[in-house]
N, C-alpha and C positions, 0 to 999 in steps of 0.2 A: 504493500500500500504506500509507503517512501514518508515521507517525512512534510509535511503542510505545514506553511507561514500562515498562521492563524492570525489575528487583527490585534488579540494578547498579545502575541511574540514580539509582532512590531513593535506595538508598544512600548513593552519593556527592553527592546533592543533602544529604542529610541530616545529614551529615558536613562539608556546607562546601566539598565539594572541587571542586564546579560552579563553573567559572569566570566571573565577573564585571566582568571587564578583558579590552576586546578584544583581541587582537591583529593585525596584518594580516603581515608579514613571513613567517607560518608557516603552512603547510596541510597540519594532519597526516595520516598515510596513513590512516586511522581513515574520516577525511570525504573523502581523495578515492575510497576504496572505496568509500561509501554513494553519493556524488556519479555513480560510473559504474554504479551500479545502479539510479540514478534515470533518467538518461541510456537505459540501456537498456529500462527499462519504458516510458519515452515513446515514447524509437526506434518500439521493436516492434521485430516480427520479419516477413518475405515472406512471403505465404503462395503459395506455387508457383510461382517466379519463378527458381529456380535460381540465385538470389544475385546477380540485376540488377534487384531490385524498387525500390520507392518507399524503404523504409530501406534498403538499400543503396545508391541514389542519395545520401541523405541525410548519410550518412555519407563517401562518397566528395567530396562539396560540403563538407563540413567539414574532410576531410584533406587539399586541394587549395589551398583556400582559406587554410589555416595554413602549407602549403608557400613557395605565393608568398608569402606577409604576409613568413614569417622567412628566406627565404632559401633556401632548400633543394631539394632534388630529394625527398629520403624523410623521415619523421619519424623511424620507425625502418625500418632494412633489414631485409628478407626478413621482412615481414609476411606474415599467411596474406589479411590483409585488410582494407581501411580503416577495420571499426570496430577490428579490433585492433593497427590502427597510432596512431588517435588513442586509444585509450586506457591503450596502452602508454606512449607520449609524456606522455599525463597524469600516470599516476600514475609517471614516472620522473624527470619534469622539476623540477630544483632552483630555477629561479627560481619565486616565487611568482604575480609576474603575466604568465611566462608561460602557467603554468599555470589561470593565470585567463580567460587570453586565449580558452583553451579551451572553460572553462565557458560563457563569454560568450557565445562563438559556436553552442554547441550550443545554448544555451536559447534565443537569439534564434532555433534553425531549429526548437527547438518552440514558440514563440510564433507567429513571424511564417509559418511554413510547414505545418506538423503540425496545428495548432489551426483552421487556415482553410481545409487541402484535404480536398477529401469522399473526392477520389480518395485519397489517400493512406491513409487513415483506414478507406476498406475495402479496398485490399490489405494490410493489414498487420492480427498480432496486435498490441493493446498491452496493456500492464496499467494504463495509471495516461495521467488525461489531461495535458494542459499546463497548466490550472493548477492542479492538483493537486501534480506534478512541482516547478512554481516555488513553491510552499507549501512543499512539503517541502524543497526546496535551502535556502529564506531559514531554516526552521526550524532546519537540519540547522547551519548555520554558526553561529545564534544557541546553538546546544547547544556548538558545542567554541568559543564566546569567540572565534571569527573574526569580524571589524570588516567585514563585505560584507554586499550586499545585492543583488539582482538586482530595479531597478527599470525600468519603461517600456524595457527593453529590452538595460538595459545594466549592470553590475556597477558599484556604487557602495559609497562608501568611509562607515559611519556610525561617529562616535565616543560620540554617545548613543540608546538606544534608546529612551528618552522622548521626546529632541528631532525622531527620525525619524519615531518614530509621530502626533506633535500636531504638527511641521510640517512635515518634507520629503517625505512622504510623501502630505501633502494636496495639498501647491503641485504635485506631480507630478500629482496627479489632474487638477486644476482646465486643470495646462497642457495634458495631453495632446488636450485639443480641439485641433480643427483650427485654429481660429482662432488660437488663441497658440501655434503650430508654431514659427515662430521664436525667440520665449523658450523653451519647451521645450527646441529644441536649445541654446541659449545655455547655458541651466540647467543641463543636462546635461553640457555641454561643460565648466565651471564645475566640478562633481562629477569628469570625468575626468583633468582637470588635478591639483585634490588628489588623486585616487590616486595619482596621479604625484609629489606633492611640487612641482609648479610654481605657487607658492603666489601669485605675482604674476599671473600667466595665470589664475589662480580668480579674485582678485579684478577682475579686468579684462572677464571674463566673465559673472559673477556680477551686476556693475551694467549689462552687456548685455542680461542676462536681466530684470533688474527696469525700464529702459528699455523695452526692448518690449513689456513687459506695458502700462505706460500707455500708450505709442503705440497698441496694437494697442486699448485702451479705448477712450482717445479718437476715435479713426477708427467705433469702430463706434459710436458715439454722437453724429457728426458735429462733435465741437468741433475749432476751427481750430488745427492746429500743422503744424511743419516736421523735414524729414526731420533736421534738425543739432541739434534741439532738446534741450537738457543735460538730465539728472534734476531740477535744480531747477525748469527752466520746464514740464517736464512736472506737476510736483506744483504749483505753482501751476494748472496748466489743471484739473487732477481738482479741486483745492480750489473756484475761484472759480465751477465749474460743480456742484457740490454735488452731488460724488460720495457725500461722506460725509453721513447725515442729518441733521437740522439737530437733535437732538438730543446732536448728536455737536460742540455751538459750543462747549459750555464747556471741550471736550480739542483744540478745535482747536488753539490754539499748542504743547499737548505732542506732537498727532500731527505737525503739519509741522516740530517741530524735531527728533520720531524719524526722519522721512523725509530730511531735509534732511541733518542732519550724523550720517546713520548712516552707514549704505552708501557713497555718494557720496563722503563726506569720506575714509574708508579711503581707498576706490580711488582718490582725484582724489591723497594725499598718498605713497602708498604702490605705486600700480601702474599710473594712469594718464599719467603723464607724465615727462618725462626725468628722470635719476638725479644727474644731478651730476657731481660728480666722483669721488666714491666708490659702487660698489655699494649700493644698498639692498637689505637684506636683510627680507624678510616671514617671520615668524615664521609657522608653524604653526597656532598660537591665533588669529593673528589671521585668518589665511584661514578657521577653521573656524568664527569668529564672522561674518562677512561670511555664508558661506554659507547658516547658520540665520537672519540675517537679513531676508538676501534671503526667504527659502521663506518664511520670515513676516507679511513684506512685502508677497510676492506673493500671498500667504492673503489676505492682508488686504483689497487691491485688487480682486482677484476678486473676492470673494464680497461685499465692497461692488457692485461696481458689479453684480451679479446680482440681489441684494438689493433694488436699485433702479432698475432695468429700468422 
């Protein structure tokens, strides 16, 4: 159904009153009504199944699945039925990522289940497809000033939406190939750690994901490296093998000293190696900087070494 500038919205767009500052802590009832309305036009509805169809399954894989995750026998008791046991749990649930946990997993089974079975797709009514659904979920959050995002599969944490859109969002593209599947998951894992606040675990991840982006380069371009090979000696291989074009000599010492003590140096000082005797503690800022980083990094790499194939 997408998303309508109602004569309210105006309004309050016009007025100033549109929020501008994420937040993540909070999901107000406003968006998780929209959120299980969205959910249900994906669902669908059985057609003549007697309430053991394809969305029924669907929903029953979702309410089973969050059972065992949190611990549980029931989400809520004496449900009439599993879409209205997950969606009662949703919109009642006070933590936010559990609540999110929720969203995750339903839009991962209209992505990765709904979108891809034919069968599914004619037993059921829907109104709205999957990525229509996932359009309208990232819009619906960008409207109430909620700090998410539902990328390549998985609810992700953005603090600018400039910097999502010109870089986390491309580096997600470029990974999603099969070939950089392992930085992808890195990447990603990297992204669920800061939703978390495990701001060490980002960056430790984070230069995972940017390591195997060049391993997974190099390999497919037959230059010689090794599986223990640090970020520095991988940027030495992409350099000396002229990944970048040779137009690109007179910025060479700014690009290998961006690569060299950007990323690397955070992680190597702050998250990859032991602490000491006191705790280190990673700031916030500085995980969220490592991360736009990397995505920029990884932008970079890619679409060099594609460039010049």
């Amino acid at each position: 159904m997408g998303v309508f500038e109602l004569f309210s919205k105006r309004q309050k767009r016009a007025r100033g009153e549109m929020p501008d500052v994420y937040v993540y802590d909070e999901l107000p009832q406003t968006l998780r009504v929209q959120i299980v309305h969205i959910i249900t036009d994906a669902f669908g509805e059985d057609i003549g199944y007697g309430g053991n169809g394809s969305a029924a399954s669907a929903y029953e894989f979702v309410d089973q699945t969050l059972c065992r995750e949190f611990g549980v026998f029931e989400l809520i008791k004496h449900s009439r039925s599993k879409q209205d046991s997950v969606f009662n749990f949703f919109l009642q649930q006070e933590s936010t990522e559990s609540a999110l946990d929720v969203v995750e997993l339903c839009f991962r089974v209209i992505q990765n289940v709904i979108a891809r079975n034919t069968t599914y797709r004619h037993n059921t009514t829907r109104k709205m497809e999957s990525e229509e659904a996932i359009d309208e979920l990232n819009e619906r959050f960008k409207e109430h000033g909620v700090g998410y995002q539902f990328e390549s599969g998985e609810i992700i944490r953005l603090d600018s939406q400039f910097l999502h859109a010109e870089a986390v969002k491309p580096a997600l593209a470029v990974l999603r190939n099969d070939t950089f599947k392992g930085a992808n998951e890195e990447f990603l894992k990297a992204h669920e750690h800061y939703r978390h606040s495990r701001y060490k675990e980002t960056l430790v991840d984070a230069l995972k994901a940017f390591e195997s982006t060049m391993m997974t380069i190099c390999k497919l371009r037959g230059w010689t490296t090794q599986p223990t090979d640090t970020a520095k000696t991988l940027i030495n291989v992409c350099m000396t093998n002229g990944l970048f074009p040779t137009y690109f000599d007179n910025q060479f010492t700014s690009i290998r000293t961006l690569l060299e003590s950007g990323l690397p140096t955070v992680r190597n000082k702050l998250g990859g190696h032991g602490q000491g005797a006191e705790p280190v503690a990673v700031p916030e800022y500085l995980a969220r900087y490592a991360l736009n980083l990397t995505a920029t990094t990884i932008l970079l790499m890619v679409e060099a070494h594609q460039a010049t194939k």
